[in-house]
N, C-alpha and C positions, 0 to 999 in steps of 0.2 A: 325098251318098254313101249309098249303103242298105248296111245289116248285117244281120245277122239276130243274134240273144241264147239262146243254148242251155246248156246245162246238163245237168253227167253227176255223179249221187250228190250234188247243192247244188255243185257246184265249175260255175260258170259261166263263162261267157264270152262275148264279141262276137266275132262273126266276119265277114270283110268280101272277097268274090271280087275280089281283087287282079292276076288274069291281066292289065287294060288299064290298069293304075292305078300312077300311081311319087308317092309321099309320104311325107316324115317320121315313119316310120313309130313310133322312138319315143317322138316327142314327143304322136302319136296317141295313141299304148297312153296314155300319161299322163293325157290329155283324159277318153278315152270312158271308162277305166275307174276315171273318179273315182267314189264312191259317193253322193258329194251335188253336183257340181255335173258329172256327165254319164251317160251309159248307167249304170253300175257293173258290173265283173267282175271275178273272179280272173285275167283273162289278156286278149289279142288275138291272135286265129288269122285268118292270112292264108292265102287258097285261089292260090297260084301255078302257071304249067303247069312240068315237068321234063322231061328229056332220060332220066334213067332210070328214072324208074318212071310210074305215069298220072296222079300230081298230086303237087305239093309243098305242104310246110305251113311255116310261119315264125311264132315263138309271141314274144310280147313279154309279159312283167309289167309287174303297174300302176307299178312306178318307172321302165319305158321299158328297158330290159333285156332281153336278148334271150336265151330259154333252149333247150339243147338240145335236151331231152328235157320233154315233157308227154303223161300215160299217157290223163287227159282229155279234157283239148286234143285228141289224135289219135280217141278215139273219138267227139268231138264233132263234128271233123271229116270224119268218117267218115260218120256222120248226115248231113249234111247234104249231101256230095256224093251219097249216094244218092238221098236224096232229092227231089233239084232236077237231077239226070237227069246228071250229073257225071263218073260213071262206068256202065259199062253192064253190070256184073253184082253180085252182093253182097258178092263178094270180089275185093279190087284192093290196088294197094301203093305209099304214100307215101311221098317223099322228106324225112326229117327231118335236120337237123342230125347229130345219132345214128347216120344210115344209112339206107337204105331198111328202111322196116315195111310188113307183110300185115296186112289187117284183116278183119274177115269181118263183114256186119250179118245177127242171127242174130232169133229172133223173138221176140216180145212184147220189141220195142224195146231189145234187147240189141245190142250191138255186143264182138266181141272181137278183140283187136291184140296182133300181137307185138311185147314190149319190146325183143328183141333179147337180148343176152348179158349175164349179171351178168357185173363187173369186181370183183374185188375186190385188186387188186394196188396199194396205197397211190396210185405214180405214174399208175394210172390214173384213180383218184377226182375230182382228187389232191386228199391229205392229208398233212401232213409230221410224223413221229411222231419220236423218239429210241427210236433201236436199239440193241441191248446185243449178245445173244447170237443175235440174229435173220437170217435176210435180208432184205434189203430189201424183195423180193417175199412177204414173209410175210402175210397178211390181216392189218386192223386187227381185232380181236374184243377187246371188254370194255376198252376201252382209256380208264382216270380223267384226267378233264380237270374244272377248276374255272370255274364261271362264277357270279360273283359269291360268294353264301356255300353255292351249288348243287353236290355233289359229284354226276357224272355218271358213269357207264361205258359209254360208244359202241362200236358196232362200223361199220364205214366201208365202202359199196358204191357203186359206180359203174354206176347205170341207164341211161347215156349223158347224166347229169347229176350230180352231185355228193350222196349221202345220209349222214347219220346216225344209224342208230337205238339207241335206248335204250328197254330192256324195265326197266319196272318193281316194286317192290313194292308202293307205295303203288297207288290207282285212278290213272289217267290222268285221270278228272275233277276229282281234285283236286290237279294238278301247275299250278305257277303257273308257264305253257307264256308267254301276253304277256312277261312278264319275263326269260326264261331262253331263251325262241327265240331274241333277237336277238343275245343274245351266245354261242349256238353260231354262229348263223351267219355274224358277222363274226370266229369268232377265227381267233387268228392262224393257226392248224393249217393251215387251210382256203384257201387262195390264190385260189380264185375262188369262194367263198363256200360254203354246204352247206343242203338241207336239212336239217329235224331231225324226228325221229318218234318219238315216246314208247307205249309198247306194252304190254299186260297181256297173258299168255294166258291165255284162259277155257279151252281146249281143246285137243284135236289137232286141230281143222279149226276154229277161231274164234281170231282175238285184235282186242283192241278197239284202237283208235288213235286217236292227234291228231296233225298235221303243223302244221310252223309251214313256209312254203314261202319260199326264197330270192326278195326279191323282192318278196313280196305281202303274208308274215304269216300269220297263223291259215287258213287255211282250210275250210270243210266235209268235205272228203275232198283226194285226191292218188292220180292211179293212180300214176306212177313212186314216189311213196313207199311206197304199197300193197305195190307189189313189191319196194324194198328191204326194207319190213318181212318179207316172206313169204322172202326169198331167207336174211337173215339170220338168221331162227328156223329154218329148215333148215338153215343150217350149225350153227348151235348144236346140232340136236335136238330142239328146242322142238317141231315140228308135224309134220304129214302133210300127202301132197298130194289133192285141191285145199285148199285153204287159203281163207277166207272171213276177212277184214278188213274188222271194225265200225267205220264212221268215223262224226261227227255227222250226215254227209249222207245213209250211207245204206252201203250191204253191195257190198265189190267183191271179184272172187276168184280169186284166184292160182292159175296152173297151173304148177307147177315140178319137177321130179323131180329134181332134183340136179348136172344137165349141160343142155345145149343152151339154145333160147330160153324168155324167160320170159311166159309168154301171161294178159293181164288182162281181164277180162271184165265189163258192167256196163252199168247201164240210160242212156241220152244220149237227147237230148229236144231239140227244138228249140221255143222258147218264145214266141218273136217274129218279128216282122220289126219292121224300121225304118227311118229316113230321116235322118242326122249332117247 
């Protein structure tokens, strides 16, 4: 089976043209994206053909799970279809889980893609909060949840995958994120599990980040959490638009103005080929 191995800001992946191909597909994601005993990746992106738009995309994490939304994964994706003659101009529109997204491949190896529309209406995250004096439809913002001896205050957006973010006091480099990712994202609040993303702002157009991702764990960067983070320091106040998000892997950057889609933008690279 040949794949190719690409990567957008260190958030990598396998990807494998799936158009003639029916397989186990999660039990694959599990194989190739072990770190030590196959490929290794943050993800498995599957190149399928669609009925409504010019390609579909299908994303598995390395526990074989299958996610909505991936802001990488689709510009990863993106790459690659232009690249290897896929689509026939530089802007075209995948079929994700999430909905159909526009992508645009822009230069010096940029790619930008719409996330689609923040949700921030709890049942659509979803997240299950106790209301008092609230609607139900209220945003979650600042909202204290314990995890272990970890006092946290979330705010809860839905990028067509389920987010968490938490802006800090402390750096983000030294939040003990291995230990406290995994019990944001299996608690209970969370019914189909959540990322989480821990945030400083340095600036009106900077804040630095770490995402622990549903699913994979730590990883280098996150565009959908990129953009939860960017979506929920604008409702706060926190930022301006565009908005640039420091992650370990590298600078992704949010176009949001307050209404409509949310548009991410960032370097994707295709690194390999190979033979499974």
């Amino acid at each position: 089976m040949d794949f190719a191995k690409l990567q957008g800001t260190g958030n990598d992946f396998i990807l494998i043209d799936a158009r003639e191909l029916e397989r186990d597909w999660s039990a694959l994601a599990r194989d190739m994206c072990s770190r030590h005993f196959g490929v290794g990746a943050d993800g498995l992106l599957l190149v399928l053909p669609s009925k409504t738009a010019d390609l579909r995309l299908r994303m598995f994490n390395p526990d074989g799970s299958e996610a909505e939304a991936c802001g990488n994964g689709l510009r990863c994706f993106a790459r690659y279809a232009n690249e290897n003659g896929l689509v026939k101009s530089a802007g075209f529109t995948v079929e994700t889980m999430a909905g159909t997204r526009a992508v645009q491949i822009q230069e010096e190896a940029g790619v930008q893609v719409s996330m689609g529309i923040a949700a921030f209406n709890p049942a659509a995250v979803p997240v299950i909060v106790e209301r008092r004096d609230e609607p139900d439809e209220t945003p979650v913002v600042d909202y204290p949840i314990k995890v272990g001896n970890t006092e946290l205050r979330i705010s809860c957006v839905s990028m067509g995958n389920p987010h968490a973010v938490c802006f800090l006091n402390e750096t983000v480099a030294d939040f003990p994120l291995a230990e406290v990712g995994p019990g944001v994202e299996h608690h209970p609040m969370f019914p189909n599990r959540v990322n989480f993303e821990i945030a400083n702002v340095i600036s009106r157009n900077e804040i630095r980040a770490r995402v622990w991702e549903r699913g994979a764990g730590e990883t280098l960067a996150c565009g959908s959490g990129a953009c939860a983070i960017a979506v929920v320091s604008k409702l706060k106040g926190l930022s301006d638009n565009p908005v640039g998000i420091s992650l370990p892997g590298g600078t992704l950057t949010i176009d949001w103005g307050g209404s409509g889609e949310v548009l991410l933008s960032g370097p994707a690279e295709i690194v390999f080929y190979g033979v499974w």
